[in-house]
C-alpha positions in Angstrom: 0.0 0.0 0.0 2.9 2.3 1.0 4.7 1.5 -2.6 1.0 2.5 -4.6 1.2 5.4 -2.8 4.5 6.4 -3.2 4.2 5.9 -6.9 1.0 7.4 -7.7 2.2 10.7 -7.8 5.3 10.2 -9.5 2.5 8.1 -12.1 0.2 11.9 -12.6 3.5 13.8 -12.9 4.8 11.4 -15.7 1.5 11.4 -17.4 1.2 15.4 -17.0 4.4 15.8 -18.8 3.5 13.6 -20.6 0.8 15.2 -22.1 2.1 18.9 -22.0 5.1 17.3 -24.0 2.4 15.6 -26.8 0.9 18.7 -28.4 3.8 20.8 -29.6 5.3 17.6 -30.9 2.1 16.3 -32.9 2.0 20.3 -34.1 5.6 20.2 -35.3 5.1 16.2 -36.7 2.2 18.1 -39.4 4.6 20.7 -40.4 7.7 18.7 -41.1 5.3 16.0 -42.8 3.5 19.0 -44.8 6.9 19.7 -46.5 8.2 16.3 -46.7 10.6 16.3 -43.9 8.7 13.5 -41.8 11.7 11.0 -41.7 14.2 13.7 -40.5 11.7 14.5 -37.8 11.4 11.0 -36.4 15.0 10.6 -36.3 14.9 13.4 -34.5 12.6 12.6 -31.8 14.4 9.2 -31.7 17.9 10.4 -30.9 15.6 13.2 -28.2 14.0 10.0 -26.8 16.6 7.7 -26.7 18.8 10.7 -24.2 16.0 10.9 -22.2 15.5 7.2 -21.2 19.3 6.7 -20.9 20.4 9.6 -18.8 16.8 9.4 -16.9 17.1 5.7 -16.2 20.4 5.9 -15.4 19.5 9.1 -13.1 16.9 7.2 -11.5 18.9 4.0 -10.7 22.1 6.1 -9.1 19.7 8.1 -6.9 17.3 5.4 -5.7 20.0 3.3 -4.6 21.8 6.5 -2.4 19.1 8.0 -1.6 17.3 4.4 -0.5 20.4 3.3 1.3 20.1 7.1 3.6 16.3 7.3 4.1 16.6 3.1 5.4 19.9 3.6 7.8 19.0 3.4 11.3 20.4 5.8 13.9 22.8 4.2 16.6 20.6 4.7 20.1 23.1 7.1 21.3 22.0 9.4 18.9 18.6 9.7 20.5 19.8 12.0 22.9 20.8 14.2 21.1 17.2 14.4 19.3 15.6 17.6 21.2 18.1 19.9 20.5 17.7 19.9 17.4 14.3 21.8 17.2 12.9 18.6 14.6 10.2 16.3 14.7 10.9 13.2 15.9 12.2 10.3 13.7 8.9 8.1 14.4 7.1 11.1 12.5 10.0 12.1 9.9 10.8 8.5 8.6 7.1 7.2 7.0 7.1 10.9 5.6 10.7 10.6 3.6 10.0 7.2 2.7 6.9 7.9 1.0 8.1 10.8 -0.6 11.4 8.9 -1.6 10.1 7.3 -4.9 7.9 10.4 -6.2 11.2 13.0 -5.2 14.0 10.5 -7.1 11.4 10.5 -10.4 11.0 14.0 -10.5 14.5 14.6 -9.9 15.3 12.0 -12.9 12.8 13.7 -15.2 14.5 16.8 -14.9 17.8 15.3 -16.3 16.3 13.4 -18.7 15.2 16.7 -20.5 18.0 18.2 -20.4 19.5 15.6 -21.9 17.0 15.3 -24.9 17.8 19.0 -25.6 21.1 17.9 -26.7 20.5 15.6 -29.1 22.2 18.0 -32.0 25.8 17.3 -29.3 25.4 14.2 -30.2 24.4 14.1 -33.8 27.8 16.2 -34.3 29.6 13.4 -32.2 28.4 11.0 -34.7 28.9 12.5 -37.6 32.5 14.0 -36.5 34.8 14.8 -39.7 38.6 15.5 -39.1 39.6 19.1 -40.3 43.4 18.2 -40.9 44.9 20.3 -39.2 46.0 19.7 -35.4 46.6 21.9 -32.6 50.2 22.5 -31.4 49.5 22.1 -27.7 47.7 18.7 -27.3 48.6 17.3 -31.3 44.8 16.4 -31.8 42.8 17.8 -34.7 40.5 20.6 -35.0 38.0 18.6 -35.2 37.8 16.3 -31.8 37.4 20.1 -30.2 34.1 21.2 -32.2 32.5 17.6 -33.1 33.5 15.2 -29.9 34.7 17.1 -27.0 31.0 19.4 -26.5 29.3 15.7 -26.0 31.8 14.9 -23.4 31.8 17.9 -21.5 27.9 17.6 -21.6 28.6 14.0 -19.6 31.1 15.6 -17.5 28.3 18.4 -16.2 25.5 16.3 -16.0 27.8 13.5 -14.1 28.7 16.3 -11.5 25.4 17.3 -11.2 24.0 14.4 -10.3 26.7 13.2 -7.6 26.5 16.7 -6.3 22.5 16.8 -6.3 22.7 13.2 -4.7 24.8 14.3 -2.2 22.9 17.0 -0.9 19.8 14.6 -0.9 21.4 12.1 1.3 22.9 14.4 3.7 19.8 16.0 4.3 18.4 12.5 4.5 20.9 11.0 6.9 20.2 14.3 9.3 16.2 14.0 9.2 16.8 10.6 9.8 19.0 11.6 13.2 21.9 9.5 11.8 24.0 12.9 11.4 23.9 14.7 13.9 25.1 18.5 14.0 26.9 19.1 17.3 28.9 22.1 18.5 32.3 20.9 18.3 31.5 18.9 15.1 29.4 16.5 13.1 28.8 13.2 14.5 27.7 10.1 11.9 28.2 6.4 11.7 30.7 4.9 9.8 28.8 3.6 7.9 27.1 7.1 6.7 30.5 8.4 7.0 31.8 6.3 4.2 28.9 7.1 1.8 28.5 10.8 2.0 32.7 10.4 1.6 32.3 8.0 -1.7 29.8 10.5 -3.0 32.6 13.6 -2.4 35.0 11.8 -4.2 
């Protein structure tokens, strides 16, 4: 019941977008059909659609397995003590809340990348299609063209790569410190291991 839940919002945002996404595209299908450009435009919308499953998938899995593995991590009892000073609700109240809201948060989060991704789809026409210019730069010896056709589709990786450790990283800290297993104390802050390890393989 809690899973139906959980995914029934991320189900009306998916189908909202959805359909806010269907209108300009069946208005722009009739005019490239109208002057006989129909073909290009489904190539077009494959290559959009094919970026936006990868890198939202993709999104979807690396944040639902971090953010899954903070919002399920148990706080050691010490930590309990240190529960009132912090001005929060208490975990019993915080934790059914997060989870539920897990699922719907990671989906929307991976939406959002998945678009940005399709907007690139020209990046990586031009990576496909890359043609060497014959001449080479004198600093690095590679040719002209790995700088205008390949290295834009890498540096689009790089960003969205960095994007999403750094988003996932501020997610599960803020995870981890509903969830009392970091806790902000005035000499310093005080985690498990455990967390400790994570939030340090994600900074890496």
């Amino acid at each position: 019941m809690r899973t139906s839940r959980g995914a029934f919002p991320a189900f009306v945002a998916i189908l909202a977008l959805a359909v806010l996404e269907a209108v300009p595209f069946y208005t722009d299908w009739l005019w490239f059909e109208e002057v006989g450009y129909g073909a290009m435009f489904l190539r077009v919308l494959g290559l959009r659609g094919g970026l936006f499953l990868a890198v939202g998938l993709v999104s979807f899995l690396f944040l639902e397995v971090n953010l899954r593995a903070a919002a399920y991590t148990r706080p050691p009892d010490v930590f309990w003590e240190l529960e009132e000073p912090l001005g929060l609700p208490s975990r019993v109240i915080l934790e059914p809340l997060l989870r539920r809201a897990l699922t719907p948060a990671t989906v929307a989060l991976a939406l959002l990348f998945g678009l940005s991704a399709s907007a690139e789809w020209q990046t990586l026409v031009a990576y496909q299609h890359a043609q060497p210019f014959g001449v080479q730069d004198p600093l690095f010896g590679r040719d002209v063209g790995f700088y205008v056709f390949r290295l834009p589709l890498w540096r689009r990786v790089l960003d969205w790569a960095f994007l999403l450790v750094g988003a996932t990283l501020v997610a599960t800290g803020v995870l981890y410190f509903l969830g009392r297993v970091l806790v902000l104390t005035a000499r310093a802050p005080v985690t498990t291991t455990r967390a400790r390890a994570h939030l340090l393989g994600l900074l890496a």
